[in-house]
VOKOLGU-563740 format. One record per residue (C-alpha): residue number from 1; x, y, z. Coordinates in Angstrom, 2 decimals. Each point is the difference from the previous one (the first is absolute). Last residue first. Example, Ala and Ser with C-alpha at 12.3 -4.5 7.8 and 13.67 -1.06 7.14 Angstrom:
2
   resi        xx        yy        zz
      2     13.67     -1.06      7.14
      1     -1.37     -3.44      0.66
This chain:
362
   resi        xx        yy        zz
    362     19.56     -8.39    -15.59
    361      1.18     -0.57     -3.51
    360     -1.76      3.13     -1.80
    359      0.29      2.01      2.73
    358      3.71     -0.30      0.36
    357      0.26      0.96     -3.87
    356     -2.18      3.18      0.10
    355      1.94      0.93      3.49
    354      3.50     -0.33     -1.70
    353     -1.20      1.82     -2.92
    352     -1.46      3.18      2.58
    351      3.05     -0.23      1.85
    350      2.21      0.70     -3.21
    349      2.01     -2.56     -2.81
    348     -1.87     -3.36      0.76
    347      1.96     -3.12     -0.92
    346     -0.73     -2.15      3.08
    345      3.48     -0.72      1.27
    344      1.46      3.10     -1.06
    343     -2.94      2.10      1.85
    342      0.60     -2.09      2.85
    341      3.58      0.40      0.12
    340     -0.40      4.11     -0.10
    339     -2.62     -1.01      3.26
    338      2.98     -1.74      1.54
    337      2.24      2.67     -0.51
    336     -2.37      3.10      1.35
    335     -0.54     -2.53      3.33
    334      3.74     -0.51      0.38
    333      0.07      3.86     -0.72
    332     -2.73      0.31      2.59
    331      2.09     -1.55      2.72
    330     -1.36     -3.13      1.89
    329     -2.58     -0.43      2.96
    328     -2.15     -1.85     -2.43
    327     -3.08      2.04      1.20
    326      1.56      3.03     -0.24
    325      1.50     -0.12     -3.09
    324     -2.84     -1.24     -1.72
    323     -1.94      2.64      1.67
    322      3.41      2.39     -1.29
    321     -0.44     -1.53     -3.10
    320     -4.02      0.87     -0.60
    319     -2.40     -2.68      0.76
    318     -3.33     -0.34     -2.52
    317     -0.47     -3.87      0.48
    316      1.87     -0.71     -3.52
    315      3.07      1.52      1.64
    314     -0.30     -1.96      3.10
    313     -0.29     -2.87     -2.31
    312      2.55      0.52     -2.18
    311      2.31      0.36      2.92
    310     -1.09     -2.96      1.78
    309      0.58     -1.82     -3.13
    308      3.74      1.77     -0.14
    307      1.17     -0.86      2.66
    306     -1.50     -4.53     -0.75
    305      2.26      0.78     -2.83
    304     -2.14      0.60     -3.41
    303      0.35     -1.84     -3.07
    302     -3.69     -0.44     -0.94
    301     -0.47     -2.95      1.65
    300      0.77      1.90      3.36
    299     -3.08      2.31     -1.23
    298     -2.57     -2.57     -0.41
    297      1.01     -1.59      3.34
    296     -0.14      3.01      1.89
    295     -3.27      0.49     -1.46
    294     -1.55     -3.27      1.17
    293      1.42      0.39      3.99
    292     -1.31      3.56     -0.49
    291     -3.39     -1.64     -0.93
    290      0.22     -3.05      2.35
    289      1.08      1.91      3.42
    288     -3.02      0.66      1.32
    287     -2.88      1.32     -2.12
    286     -2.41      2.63      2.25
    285     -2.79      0.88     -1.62
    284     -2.17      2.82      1.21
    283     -3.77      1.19      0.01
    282     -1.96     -3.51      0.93
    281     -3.25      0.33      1.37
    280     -1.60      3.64      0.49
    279     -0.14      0.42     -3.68
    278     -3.41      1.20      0.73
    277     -0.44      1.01     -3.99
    276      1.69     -3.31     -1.27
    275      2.66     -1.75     -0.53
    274      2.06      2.87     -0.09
    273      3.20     -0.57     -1.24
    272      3.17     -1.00      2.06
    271      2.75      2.46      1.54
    270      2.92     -1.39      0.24
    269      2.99     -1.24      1.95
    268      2.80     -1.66     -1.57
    267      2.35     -1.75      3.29
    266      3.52     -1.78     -1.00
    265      1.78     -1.52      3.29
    264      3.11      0.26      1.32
    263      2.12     -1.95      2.64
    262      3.11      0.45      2.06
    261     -0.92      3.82      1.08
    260      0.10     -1.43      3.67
    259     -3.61      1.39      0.06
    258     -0.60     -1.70     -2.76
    257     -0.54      2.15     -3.35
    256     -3.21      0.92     -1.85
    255      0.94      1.85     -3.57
    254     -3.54      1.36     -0.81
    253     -1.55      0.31     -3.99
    252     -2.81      2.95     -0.07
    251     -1.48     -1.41     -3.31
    250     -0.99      3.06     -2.20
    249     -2.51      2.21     -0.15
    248     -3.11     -1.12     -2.12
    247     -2.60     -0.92      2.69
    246     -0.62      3.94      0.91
    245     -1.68      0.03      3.04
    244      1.98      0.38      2.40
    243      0.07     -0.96      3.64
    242      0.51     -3.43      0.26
    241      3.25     -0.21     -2.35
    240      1.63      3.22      1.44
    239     -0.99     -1.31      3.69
    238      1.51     -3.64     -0.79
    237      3.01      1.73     -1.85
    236      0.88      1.50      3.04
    235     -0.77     -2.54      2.37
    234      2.55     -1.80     -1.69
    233      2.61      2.53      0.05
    232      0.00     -0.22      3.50
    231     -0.63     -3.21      0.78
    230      3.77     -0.36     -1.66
    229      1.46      2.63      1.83
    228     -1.29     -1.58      3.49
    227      0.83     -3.47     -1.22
    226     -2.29     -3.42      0.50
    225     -2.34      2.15     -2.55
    224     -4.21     -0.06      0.19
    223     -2.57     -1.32     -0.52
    222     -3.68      1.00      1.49
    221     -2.18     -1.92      1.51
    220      1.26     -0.93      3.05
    219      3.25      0.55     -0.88
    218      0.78     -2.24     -2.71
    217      3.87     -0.35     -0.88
    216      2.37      0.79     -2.83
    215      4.09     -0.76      0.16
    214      0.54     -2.35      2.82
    213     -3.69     -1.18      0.78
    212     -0.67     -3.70     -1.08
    211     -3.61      1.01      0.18
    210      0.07      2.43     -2.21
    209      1.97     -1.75     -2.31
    208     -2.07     -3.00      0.02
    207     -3.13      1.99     -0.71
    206      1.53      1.37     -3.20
    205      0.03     -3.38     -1.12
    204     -3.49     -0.87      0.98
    203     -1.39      3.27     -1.94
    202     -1.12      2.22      2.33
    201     -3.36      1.69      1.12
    200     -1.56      3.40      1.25
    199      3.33      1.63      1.81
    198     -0.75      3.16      1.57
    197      1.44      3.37     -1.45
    196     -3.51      1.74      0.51
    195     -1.33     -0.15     -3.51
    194      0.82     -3.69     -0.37
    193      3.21     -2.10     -0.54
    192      0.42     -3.07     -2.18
    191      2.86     -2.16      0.55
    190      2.31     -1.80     -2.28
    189      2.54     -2.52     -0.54
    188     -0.18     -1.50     -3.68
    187     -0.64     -3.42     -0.59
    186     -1.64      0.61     -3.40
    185     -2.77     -1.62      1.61
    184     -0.15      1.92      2.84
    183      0.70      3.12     -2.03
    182     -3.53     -0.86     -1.98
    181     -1.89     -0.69      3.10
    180      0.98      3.52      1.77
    179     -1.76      2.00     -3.40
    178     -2.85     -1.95      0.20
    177     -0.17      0.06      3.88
    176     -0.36      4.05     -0.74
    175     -2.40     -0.90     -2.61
    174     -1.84     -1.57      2.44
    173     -0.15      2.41      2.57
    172     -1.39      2.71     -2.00
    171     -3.11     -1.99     -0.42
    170     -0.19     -0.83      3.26
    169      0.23      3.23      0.72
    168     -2.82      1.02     -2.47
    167     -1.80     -2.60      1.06
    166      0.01      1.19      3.66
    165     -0.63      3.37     -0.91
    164     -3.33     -0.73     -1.99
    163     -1.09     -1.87      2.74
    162      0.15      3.17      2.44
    161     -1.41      2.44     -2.60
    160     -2.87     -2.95     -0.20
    159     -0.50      0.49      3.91
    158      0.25      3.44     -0.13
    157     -2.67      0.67     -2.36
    156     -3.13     -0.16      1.77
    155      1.71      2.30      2.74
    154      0.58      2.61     -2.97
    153     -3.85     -0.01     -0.22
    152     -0.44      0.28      3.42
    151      2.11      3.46      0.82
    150     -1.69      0.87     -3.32
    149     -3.53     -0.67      1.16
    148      1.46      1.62      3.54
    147      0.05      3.48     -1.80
    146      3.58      1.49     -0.84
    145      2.59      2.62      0.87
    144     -1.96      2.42     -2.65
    143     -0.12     -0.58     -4.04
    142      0.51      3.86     -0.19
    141      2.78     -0.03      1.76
    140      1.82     -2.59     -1.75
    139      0.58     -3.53      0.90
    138      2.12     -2.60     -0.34
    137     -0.64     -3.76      0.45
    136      2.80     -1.30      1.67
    135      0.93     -4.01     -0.06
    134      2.76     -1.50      2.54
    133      2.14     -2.62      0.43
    132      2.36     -1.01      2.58
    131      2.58     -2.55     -0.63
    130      2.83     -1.47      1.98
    129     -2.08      0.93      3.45
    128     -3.03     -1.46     -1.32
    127     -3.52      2.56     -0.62
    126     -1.08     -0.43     -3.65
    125     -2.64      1.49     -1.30
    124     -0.61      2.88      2.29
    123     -2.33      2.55     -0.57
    122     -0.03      3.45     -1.00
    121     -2.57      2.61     -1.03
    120      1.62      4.06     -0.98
    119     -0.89      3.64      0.36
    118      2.34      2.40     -0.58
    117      1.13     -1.13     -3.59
    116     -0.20      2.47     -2.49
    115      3.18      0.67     -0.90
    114      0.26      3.40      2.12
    113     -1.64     -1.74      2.96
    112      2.53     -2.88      0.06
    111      3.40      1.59     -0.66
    110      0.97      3.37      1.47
    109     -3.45      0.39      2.69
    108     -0.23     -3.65      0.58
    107      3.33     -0.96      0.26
    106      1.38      2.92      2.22
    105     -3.52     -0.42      2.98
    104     -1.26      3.23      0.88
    103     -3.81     -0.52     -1.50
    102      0.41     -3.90      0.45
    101      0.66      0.43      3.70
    100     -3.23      2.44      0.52
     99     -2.29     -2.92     -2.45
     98      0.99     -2.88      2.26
     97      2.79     -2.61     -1.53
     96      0.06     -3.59     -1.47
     95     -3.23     -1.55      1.63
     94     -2.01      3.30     -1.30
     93      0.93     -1.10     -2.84
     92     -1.10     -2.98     -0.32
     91      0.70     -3.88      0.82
     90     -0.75     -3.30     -1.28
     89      2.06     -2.26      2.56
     88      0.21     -3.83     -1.46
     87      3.79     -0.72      0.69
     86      0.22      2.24      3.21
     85      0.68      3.51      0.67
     84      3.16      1.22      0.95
     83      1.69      0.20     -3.62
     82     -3.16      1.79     -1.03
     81      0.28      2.57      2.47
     80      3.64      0.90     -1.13
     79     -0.51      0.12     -3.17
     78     -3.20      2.41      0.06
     77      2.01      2.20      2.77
     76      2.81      0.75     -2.99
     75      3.30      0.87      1.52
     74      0.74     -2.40      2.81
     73     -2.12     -2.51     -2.05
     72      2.14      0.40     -2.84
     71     -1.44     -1.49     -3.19
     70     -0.70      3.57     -1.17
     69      4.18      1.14      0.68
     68      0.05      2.78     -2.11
     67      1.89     -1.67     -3.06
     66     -3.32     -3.06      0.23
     65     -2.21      3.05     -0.50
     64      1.69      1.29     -2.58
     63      0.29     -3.01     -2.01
     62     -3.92     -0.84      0.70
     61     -0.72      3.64     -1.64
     60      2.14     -0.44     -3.07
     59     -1.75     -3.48     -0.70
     58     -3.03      1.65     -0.08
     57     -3.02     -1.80      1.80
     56     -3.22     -1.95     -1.73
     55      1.88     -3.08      1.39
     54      3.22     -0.50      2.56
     53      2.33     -2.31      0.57
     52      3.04      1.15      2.72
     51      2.21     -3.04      0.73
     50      2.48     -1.01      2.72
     49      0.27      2.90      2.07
     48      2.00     -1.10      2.65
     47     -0.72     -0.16      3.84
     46      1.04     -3.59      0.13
     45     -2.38     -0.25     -2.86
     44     -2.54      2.32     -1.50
     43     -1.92     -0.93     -2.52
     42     -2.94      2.80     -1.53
     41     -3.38      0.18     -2.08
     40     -1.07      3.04     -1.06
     39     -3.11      1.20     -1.49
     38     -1.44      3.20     -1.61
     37     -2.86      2.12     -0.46
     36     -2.37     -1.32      3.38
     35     -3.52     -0.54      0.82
     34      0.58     -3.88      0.91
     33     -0.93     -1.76     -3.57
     32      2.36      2.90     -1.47
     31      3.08     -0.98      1.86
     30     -0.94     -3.55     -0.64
     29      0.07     -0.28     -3.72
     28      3.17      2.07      0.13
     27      1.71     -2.27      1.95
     26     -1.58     -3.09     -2.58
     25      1.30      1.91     -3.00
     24      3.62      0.65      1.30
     23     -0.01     -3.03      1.48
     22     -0.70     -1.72     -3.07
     21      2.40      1.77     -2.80
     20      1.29     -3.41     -0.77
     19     -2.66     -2.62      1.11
     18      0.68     -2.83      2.24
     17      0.61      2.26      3.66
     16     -2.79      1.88     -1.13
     15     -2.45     -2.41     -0.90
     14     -1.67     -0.56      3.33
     13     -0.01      3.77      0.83
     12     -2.00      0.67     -3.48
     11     -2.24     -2.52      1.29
     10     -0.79      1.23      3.53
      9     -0.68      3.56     -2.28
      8     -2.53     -1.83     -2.20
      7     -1.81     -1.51      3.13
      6      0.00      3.43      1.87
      5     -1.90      1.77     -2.57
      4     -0.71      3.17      1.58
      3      1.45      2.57     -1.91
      2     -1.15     -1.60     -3.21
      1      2.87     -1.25     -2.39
């Protein structure tokens, strides 16, 4: 590609959010178009770092600057200056930080400077308050802070960098309403929750619920439990779902109870695949009520006493007997007898057996 090729790079930014490998390319493309070795591209949201892309850069090296707090702007003066600036701003570094704070500052003299980025081009792609998103170009000493050709040429491409985010949202978007459109017609309640914990759509049956108020209810945006202990142990599983990474842990699964204690209500909480490599749309799915509702029935079939579903299921869901115990508000040896019944019930000889065979029917 020559260095100045504009046109090529604009169309390497174009395919990105349709090609696999894309924005690695196309970030890439325009770190070395505007003088620099590497590019980044970055979401934050509600002050979270939503995704970290980068091209030409070391995966190792973006990790370790996202463990010391990079996308901080009380930490890192490039963050914070282009979280200020508007959707549009092109800035360098002199913008960030002058040269007698950048020789003393902790981030530039223990991270930036000794990876070869103390120099750096920014400009801001996106500027909402859900979703700010911004494109570095770094820099190494020898390549300088920048001339105003490259201060231009990364001006060129900010408007396609800004239509290249929108598709790639909208992209993301509709394989979250994908995913939403299938339990809808399956008639299964259930919401979708974003990055931040805030509600991005709901099936019309989970809508009901929330509406009607006595076990699960919107909050603004957020949902949340009629009952203190309840909410809880929601909000739990909501921040374990949201925050990890790893889609192949388990189904959190919530008891929700009235605030009388009168009613329940099954909860399965998990984390959902990336739909992309934003993934700032949909992160967690929240099924109410229909899953456990569907397992309790599987198990009751089985032989079980409505006891000793709950206790299958608590055991199934990773809880030792005194959590059992606890939560039941009964004696571990009624909780040690029921789970001896269980075994019976089901045929399995050891935990490990019992948890084989649970699996394999819910």
């Amino acid at each position: 590609m020559a260095s100045d090729n504009i046109e090529a790079v604009t169309e390497a930014i174009e395919a990105a959010p349709l090609t696999p490998g894309g924005w690695a390319t196309a970030l890439r493309d325009m770190a070395e178009l505007t003088g620099g070795w590497g590019g980044q591209l970055l979401g934050l949201s509600h002050g979270r770092l939503m995704f970290d892309l980068s091209g030409g850069v070391d995966l190792g090296l973006i990790r370790e600057f996202e463990d010391r707090g990079g996308a901080d702007p009380t930490i890192n003066p490039r963050a914070e200056a282009l979280l200020q600036a508007p959707e549009g701003s092109v800035l360098i570094e002199p913008d960030f930080i002058g040269d007698d704070q950048r020789a003393r500052h902790p981030l530039y003299q223990e991270f930036l400077n000794p990876v070869g980025a103390p120099y750096c081009l920014g400009a801001v792609v996106a500027g909402q308050r859900e979703l700010r998103i911004v494109v570095a170009s770094l820099r190494s000493a020898r390549q300088g802070p920048g001339e105003a050709l490259d201060q231009r040429r990364l001006g060129a491409l900010t408007p396609a960098l800004q239509a290249a985010a929108k598709l790639q949202i909208h992209l993301e978007r509709q394989a979250a309403a994908l995913a939403l459109g299938a339990f809808e017609r399956m008639t299964i309640p259930a919401a979708l929750l974003d990055g931040s914990g805030q509600v991005v759509a709901t099936t019309s049956d989970a809508d009901r619920i929330l509406i009607e108020g006595s076990l699960l209810a919107r909050t603004g945006r957020m949902i949340r439990a009629a009952a203190a202990d309840s909410d809880r142990d929601l909000q739990r599983a909501l921040d374990q779902a949201r925050c990890s990474d790893d889609c192949s842990r388990p189904t959190t699964s919530v008891l929700l109870r009235s605030r009388d204690g009168g009613e329940a209500l099954g909860v399965d909480v998990f984390r959902l695949p990336a739909t992309g490599p934003f993934n700032v749309e949909a992160r967690v799915m929240v099924v109410i009520g229909a899953r456990r509702q569907r397992r309790e029935g599987l198990l009751a079939r089985m032989g079980l006493t409505p006891s000793e579903v709950e206790i299958g299921l608590a055991v199934f869901d990773g809880l030792s007997p005194p959590e059992i115990a606890g939560a039941r508000q009964v004696s571990i040896e009624t909780v040690r007898s029921q789970i001896k019944s269980v075994h019976a019930k089901l045929g399995a000889q050891h935990k490990a057996q019992l948890l084989s065979k649970l699996r394999s029917v819910i």
